[in-house]
Structure formats: structure tokens, C-alpha cells
C-alpha positions as CSV (number, residue, x, y, z in Angstrom):
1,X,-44.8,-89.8,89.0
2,X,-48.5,-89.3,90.1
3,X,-51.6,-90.9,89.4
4,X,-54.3,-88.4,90.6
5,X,-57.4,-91.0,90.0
6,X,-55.8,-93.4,92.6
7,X,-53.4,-90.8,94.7
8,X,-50.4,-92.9,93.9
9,X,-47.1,-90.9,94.4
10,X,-44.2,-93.4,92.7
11,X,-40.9,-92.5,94.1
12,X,-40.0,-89.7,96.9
13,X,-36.9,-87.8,95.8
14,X,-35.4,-85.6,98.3
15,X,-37.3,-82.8,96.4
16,X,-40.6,-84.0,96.8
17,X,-42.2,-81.8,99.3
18,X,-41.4,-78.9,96.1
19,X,-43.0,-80.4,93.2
20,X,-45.8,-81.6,95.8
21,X,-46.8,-77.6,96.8
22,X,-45.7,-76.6,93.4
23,X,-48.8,-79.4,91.8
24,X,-50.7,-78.4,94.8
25,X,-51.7,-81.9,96.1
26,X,-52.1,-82.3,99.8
27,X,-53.5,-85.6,99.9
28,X,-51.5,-89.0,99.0
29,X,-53.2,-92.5,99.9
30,X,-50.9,-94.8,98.2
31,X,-46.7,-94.4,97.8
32,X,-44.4,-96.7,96.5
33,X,-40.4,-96.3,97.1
34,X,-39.1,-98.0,94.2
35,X,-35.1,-98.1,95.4
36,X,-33.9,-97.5,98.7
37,X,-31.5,-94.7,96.9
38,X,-32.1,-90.8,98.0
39,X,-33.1,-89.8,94.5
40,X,-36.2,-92.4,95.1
41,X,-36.7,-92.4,99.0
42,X,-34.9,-89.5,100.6
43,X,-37.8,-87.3,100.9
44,X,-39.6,-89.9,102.9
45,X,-39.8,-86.9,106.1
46,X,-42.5,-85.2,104.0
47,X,-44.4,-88.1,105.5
48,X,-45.3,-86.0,108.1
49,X,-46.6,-83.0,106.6
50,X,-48.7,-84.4,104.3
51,X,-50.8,-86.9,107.4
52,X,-49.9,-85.8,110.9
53,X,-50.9,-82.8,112.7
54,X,-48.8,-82.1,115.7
55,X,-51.1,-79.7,117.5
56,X,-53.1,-82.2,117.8
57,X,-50.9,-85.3,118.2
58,X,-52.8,-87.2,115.5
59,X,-52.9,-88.1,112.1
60,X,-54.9,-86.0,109.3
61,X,-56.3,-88.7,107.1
62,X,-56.1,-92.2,107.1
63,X,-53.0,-94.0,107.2
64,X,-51.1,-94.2,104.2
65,X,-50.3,-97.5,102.1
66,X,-46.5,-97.0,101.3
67,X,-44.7,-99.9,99.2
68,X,-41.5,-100.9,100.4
69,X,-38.5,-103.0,98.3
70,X,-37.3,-105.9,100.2
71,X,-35.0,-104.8,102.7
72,X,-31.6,-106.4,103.6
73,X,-30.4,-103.9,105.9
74,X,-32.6,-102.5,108.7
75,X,-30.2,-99.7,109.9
76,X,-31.3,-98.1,106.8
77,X,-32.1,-94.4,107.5
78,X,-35.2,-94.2,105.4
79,X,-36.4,-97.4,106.5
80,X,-36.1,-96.5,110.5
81,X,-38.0,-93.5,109.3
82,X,-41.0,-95.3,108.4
83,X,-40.6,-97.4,110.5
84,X,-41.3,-94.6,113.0
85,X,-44.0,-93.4,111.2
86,X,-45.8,-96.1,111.0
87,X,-45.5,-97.5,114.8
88,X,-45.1,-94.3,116.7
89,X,-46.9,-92.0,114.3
90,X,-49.6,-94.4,112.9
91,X,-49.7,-92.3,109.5
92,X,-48.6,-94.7,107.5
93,X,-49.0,-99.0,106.5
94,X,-45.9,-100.3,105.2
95,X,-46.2,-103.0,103.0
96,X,-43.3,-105.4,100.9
97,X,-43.8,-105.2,97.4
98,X,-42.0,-108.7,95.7
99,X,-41.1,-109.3,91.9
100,X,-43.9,-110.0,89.7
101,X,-46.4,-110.2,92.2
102,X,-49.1,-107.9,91.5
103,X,-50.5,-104.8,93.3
104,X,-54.2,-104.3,93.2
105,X,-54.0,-100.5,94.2
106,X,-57.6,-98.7,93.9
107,X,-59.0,-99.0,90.4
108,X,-55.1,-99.9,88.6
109,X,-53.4,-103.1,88.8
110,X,-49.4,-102.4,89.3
111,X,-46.5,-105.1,88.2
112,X,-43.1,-104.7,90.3
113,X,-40.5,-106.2,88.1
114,X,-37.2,-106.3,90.4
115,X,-34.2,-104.8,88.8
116,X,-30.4,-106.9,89.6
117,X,-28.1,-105.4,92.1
118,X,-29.5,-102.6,94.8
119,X,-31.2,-101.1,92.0
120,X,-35.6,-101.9,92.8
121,X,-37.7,-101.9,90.6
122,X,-39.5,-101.3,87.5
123,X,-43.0,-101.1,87.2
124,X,-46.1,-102.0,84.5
125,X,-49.2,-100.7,85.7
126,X,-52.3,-101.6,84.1
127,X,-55.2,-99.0,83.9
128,X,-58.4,-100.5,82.3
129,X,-57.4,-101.5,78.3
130,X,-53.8,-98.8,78.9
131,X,-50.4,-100.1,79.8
132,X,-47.6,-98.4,81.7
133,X,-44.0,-98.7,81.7
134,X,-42.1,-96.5,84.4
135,X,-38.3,-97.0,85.4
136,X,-38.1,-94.5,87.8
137,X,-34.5,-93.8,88.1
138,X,-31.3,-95.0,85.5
139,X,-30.4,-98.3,86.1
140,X,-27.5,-100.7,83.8
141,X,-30.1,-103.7,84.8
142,X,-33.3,-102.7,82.8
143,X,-33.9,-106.1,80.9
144,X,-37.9,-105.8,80.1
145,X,-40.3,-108.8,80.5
146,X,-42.9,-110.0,78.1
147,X,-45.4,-108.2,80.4
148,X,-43.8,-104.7,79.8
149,X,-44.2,-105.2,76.0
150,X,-46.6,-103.5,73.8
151,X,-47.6,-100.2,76.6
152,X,-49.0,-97.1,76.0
153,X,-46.5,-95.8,77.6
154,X,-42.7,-95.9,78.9
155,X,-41.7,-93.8,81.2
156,X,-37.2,-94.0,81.3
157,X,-34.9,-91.6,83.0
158,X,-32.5,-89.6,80.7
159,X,-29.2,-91.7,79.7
160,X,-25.9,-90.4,78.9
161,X,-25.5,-90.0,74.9
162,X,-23.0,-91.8,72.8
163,X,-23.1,-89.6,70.1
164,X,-21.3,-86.7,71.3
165,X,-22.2,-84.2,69.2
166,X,-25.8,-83.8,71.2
167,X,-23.7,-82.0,74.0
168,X,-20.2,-81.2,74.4
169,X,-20.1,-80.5,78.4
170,X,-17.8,-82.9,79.9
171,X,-20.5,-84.7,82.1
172,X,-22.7,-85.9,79.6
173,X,-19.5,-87.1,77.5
174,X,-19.1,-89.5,80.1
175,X,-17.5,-93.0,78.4
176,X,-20.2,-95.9,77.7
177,X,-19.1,-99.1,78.9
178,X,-20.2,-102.4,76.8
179,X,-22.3,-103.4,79.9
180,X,-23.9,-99.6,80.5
181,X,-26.9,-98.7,78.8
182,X,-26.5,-95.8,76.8
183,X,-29.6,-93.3,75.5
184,X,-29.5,-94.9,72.2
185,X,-29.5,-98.6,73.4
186,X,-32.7,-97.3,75.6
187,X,-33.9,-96.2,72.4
188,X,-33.4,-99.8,70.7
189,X,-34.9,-101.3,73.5
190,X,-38.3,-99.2,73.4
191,X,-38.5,-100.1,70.0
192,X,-37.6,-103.6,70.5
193,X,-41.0,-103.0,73.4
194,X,-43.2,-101.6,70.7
195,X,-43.9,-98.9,73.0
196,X,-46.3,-96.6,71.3
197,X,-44.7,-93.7,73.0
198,X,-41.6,-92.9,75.0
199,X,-41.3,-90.0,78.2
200,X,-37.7,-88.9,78.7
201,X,-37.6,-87.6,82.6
202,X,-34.8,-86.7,84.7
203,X,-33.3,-84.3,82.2
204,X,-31.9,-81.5,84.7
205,X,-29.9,-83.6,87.2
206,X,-26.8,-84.8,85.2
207,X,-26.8,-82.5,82.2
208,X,-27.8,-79.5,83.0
209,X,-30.2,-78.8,80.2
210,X,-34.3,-77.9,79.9
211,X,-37.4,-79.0,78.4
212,X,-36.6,-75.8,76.4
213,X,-33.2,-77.1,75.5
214,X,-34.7,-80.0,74.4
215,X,-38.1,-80.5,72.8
216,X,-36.8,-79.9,69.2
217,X,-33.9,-83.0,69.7
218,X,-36.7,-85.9,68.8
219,X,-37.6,-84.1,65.4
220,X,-33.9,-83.0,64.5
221,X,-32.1,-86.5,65.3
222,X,-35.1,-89.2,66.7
223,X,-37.8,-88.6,64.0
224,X,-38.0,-92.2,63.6
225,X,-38.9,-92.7,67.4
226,X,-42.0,-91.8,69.3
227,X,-40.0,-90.0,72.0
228,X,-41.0,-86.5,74.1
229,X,-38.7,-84.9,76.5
230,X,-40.6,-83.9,79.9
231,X,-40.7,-81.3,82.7
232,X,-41.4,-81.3,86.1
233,X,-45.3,-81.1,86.7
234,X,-46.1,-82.2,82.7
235,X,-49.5,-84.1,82.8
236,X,-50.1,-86.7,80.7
237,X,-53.4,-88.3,79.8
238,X,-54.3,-91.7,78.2
């Protein structure tokens, strides 16, 4: 996700440096790594193309503020990466994000909500009088606080179906467990959030299918839920 009015990238997918060019933005002030997983931090090397020039040994713009989770282990690859950047390259500021412990980031407030386990966080970002609900990548441990009631917006990755007549490939028939949170539980608990509308991202990476495949699902099975399936670059305004 991007917010363009504040240059906040959220998450850095090993992808990123594509979708960046693709969007054509060249400039990113503010970053936050919501998981130290490679589908949220393992393009952190575009780092360098985006704020240090080598010719000249120095950085392009001023450092960026990147977010970091809490850290337990400081071998981490992606870690010793910015860590590099920010003492050897000076391109970057690294600074620990902690749960519910807001982050005054330009003109938007942001909320990290720590998720159980080695999963992050969540976050609610507050943008004047509109709320934001963004779970970056699937996680079992999504329990939403009173704060993440009542948005404008959620923002949930795609979860694997329990009615299996959506797809038959063998991936997506994948077995919910009582403890796994399933796309229709995801759906209960948006509704039990009030959220006045829902983004589905993430819907390429495990099953296979398209925005194409899948903008006519909400009308034909979801009527009753303010849900839109999304594709890479879709822009969104409040």
C-alpha cells in the first residue's frame, strides 16, 4: 500500500522495486515493514535505488524514516540490511514501531496493533474524519480492537475459501482448521467491524486467479457485503 499525500510505502515485498517503476514513484519519505517475513520486507535492497547515488557516494534525498517491528533476532538478513543502510549508507532512520502506540507520520496519524506469534502487525491509520484498516499479509491472529471499528476502510489479504465450489484447484481447497481464519470468517469479522467497505488484495499469489476472474464473485455470492476484489496499482480515494 501507498499513501501518495504522505509518501508512505506500507510493506516491501520482494517485488517492490516492479510495482514501484510500474506506478512510477521515485520518491518514498516514510516506510513501514509490518512483519519481518519476505512477502513484507524482502525487497528492503530497493533501499538503495530509490536514495543513494553511487557515482557520487551520497544519498539523493533525505534520509528515509523506515518503521521497524520489534526485533528478537539481530542476525536477521533484512535487518543487517538496514542496518547497513542506515549507518554506512546514511539513507535511511530506523525507527521501532510498539503496539498501540501511535505514529504521527506527516499529516496521518497511524495505530500499530501487534498481531500474536511472528506475525507484526496490523494497522489503523487515521486521515482527518477517514479511518483505515490494513492487514498487510494473512495472518490466523487477526483479533480487531475497538480502535479498528467503524473504518472507511479495511484493507485484508485474500483467505482460503471454505465453500469449495468458488474454485476447485487443489490449493485453494486447502482444509480450514477451527483455529484458521477462513475468507468467510474474514467476512463475519468485517461485518462484526462495521466496516463501510472491504479491499480484497493478495489475490494472485496462492490461487492463481485475476481481478478479471474475480470482480463479478461479490455480486454473484457476497451481495450482502460491501466487498471489491483489487489489482496491483488500483487507486483508491476517500
Amino acid at each position: 500500500m501507498f499513501l501518495f499525500n504522505e509518501s508512505l510505502l506500507i510493506g516491501m515485498p520482494e517485488d517492490i522495486r516492479h510495482q514501484l517503476n510500474r506506478e512510477e514513484i521515485d520518491l518514498v519519505e516514510n516506510l513501514i515493514i509490518p512483519n519481518w517475513k519476505p512477502e513484507c520486507a524482502g525487497g528492503v535492497r530497493v533501499i538503495e535505488n530509490l536514495n543513494y547515488d553511487s557515482v557520487i557516494d551520497n544519498p539523493i534525498w533525505e534520509a528515509i524514516n523506515v518503521y521497524i517491528p520489534a526485533l528478537k533476532d539481530e542476525n536477521n538478513y533484512f535487518y543487517k540490511k538496514l542496518k547497513k543502510y542506515r549507518n554506512d549508507f546514511c539513507i535511511i532512520n530506523l525507527i521501532e514501531m510498539h503496539d498501540c502506540e501511535i505514529m504521527g507520520i506527516g499529516n496521518i496519524n497511524v495505530l500499530p496493533v501487534k498481531l500474536d506469534g511472528d506475525d507484526g502487525y496490523y494497522f489503523v491509520i487515521y486521515d482527518g474524519a477517514h479511518k483505515i484498516v490494513y492487514l498487510p499479509s494473512r495472518s490466523d491472529q487477526f483479533k480487531p480492537i475497538s480502535e479498528a471499528f467503524d473504518a472507511d476502510l479495511l484493507v485484508v489479504p485474500c483467505y482460503f475459501w471454505e465453500d469449495k465450489t468458488v474454485f476447485r484447484r487443489e490449493i485453494v481447497n486447502k482444509e480450514i482448521t477451527s483455529s484458521s481464519i477462513s475468507f468467510e470468517r474474514m467476512l463475519e469479522t468485517a461485518e462484526q467491524m462495521r466496516a463501510y467497505k472491504i479491499l480484497i488484495t493478495h489475490i494472485e499469489e496462492d490461487f492463481g486467479m485475476s481481478y478479471r476472474n474475480l470482480r463479478s464473485l461479490p455480486a454473484i455470492k457476497y451481495q450482502y457485503y460491501p466487498i471489491e476484489f483489487t489489482y496491483d496499482g488500483m487507486r483508491i480515494s476517500l
